[in-house]
C-alpha positions in Angstrom: 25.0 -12.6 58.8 22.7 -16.0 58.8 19.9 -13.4 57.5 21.8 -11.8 54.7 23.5 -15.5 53.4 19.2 -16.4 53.5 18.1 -13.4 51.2 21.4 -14.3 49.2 20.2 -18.0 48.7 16.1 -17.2 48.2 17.3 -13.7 45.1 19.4 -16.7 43.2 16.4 -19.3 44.0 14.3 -16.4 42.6 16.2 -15.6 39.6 17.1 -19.0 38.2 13.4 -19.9 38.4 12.9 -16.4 36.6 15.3 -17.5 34.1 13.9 -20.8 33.6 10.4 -19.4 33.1 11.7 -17.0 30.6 13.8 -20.2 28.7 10.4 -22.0 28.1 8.4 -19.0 27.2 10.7 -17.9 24.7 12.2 -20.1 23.0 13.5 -19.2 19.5 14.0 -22.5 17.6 17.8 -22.9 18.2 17.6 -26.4 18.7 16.2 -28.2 15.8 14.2 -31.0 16.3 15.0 -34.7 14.4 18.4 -32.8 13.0 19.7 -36.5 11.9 16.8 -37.2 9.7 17.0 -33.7 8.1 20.2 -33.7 7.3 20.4 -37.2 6.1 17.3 -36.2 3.5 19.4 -33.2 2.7 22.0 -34.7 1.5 20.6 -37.6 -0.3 18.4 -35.1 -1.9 22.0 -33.3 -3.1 23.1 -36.9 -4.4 19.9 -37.2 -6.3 20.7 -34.0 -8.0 24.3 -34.9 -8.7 22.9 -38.0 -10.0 20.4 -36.7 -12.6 22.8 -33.6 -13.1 20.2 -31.1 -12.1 21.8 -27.6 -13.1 19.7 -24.4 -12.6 20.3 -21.5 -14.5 19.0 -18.2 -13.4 18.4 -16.5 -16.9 17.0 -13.4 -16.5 16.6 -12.2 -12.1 13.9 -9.3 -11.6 15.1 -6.4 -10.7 12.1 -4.3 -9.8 8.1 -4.1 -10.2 6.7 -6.3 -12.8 9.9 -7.9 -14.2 10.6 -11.3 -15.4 12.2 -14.0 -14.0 13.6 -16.5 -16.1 14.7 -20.1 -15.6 16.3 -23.1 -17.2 16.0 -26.8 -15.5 18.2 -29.0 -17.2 19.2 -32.9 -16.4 22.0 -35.4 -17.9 19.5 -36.1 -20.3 18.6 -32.7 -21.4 16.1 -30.2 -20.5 13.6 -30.9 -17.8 9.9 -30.4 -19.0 6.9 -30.8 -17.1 7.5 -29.3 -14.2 5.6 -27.5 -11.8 8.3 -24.7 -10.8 7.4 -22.0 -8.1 9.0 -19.1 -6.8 8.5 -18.1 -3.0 9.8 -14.1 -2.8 10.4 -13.7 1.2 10.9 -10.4 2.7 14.4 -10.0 5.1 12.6 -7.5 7.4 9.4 -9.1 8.0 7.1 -11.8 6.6 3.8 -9.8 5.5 4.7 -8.8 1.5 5.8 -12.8 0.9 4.5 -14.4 -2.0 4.4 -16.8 -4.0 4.5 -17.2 -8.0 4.0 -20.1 -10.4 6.1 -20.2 -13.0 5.1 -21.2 -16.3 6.9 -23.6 -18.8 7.4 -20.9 -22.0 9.9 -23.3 -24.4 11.1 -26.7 -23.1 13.1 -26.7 -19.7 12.8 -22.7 -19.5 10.1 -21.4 -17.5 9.0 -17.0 -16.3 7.0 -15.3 -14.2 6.8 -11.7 -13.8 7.8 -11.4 -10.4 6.8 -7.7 -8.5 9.2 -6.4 -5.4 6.7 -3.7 -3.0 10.0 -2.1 -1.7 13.7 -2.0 -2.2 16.1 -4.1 -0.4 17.2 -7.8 0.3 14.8 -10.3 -0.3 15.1 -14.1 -0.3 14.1 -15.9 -3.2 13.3 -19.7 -2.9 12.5 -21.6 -6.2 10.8 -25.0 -5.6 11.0 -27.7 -8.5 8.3 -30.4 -8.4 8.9 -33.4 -11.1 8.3 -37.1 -11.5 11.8 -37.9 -10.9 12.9 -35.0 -8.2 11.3 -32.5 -5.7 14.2 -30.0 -4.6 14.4 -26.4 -3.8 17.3 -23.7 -4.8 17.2 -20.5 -2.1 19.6 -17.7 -2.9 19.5 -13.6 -2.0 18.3 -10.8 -4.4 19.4 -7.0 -3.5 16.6 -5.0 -5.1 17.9 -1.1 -5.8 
């Protein structure tokens, strides 16, 4: 009985090292790291767009190879020129077709890019705005058919 309560004692000593082992070699990112001080500049980022009145207005969203994407930046003040404006498309299923495109500024506060999907399905779309008085990004999904 004593030997069976000992090989008991040394499988669980065995399997919660195991498990430990496993923990460290795989860990996935749940936990985020410095989540105060990301969320705090998340959300003073959100009042500085509430503040200048940022709006973003998806114009025109591709819809397959080689079509346009067009965008309008406007502020409280009116539309927001001089912008560098990019446009990460990010693959659901994996990370090897992402890309990115630069946008360019066609009439005031509206800027396109001809934008080309490899395959059908969800993709994630992440337009980064770069200007003197705000650096933000807007992320949303596109179902390409």
């Amino acid at each position: 009985m004593k030997r069976f309560i000992y090989i008991i004692y040394g499988v669980f000593l065995l399997l919660m090292a195991f498990t430990f082992y496993m923990a460290f070699k795989t860990h996935d990112g749940l936990i985020e790291e410095h989540y105060y001080e990301k969320s705090k500049r998340f959300f003073d980022l959100k009042k500085k767009e509430d503040t200048l009145g940022l709006k973003v207005q998806i114009l025109k969203e591709p819809d397959g190879k080689g079509k346009p994407i067009v965008v309008r930046l406007k502020t409280k003040e009116g539309l927001l020129t001089g912008a560098k404006v990019m446009l990460i498309r990010e693959w659901i299923s994996n990370t090897k077709e992402d890309r990115a495109f630069l946008l360019k500024e066609d009439s005031p506060g509206t800027y396109t890019a001809n934008i080309d999907f490899p395959h059908k399905g969800q993709w994630y779309m992440r337009l980064m705005i770069k200007h003197k008085s705000i650096e933000t990004e807007k992320i949303w999904k596109l179902d390409i058919k």
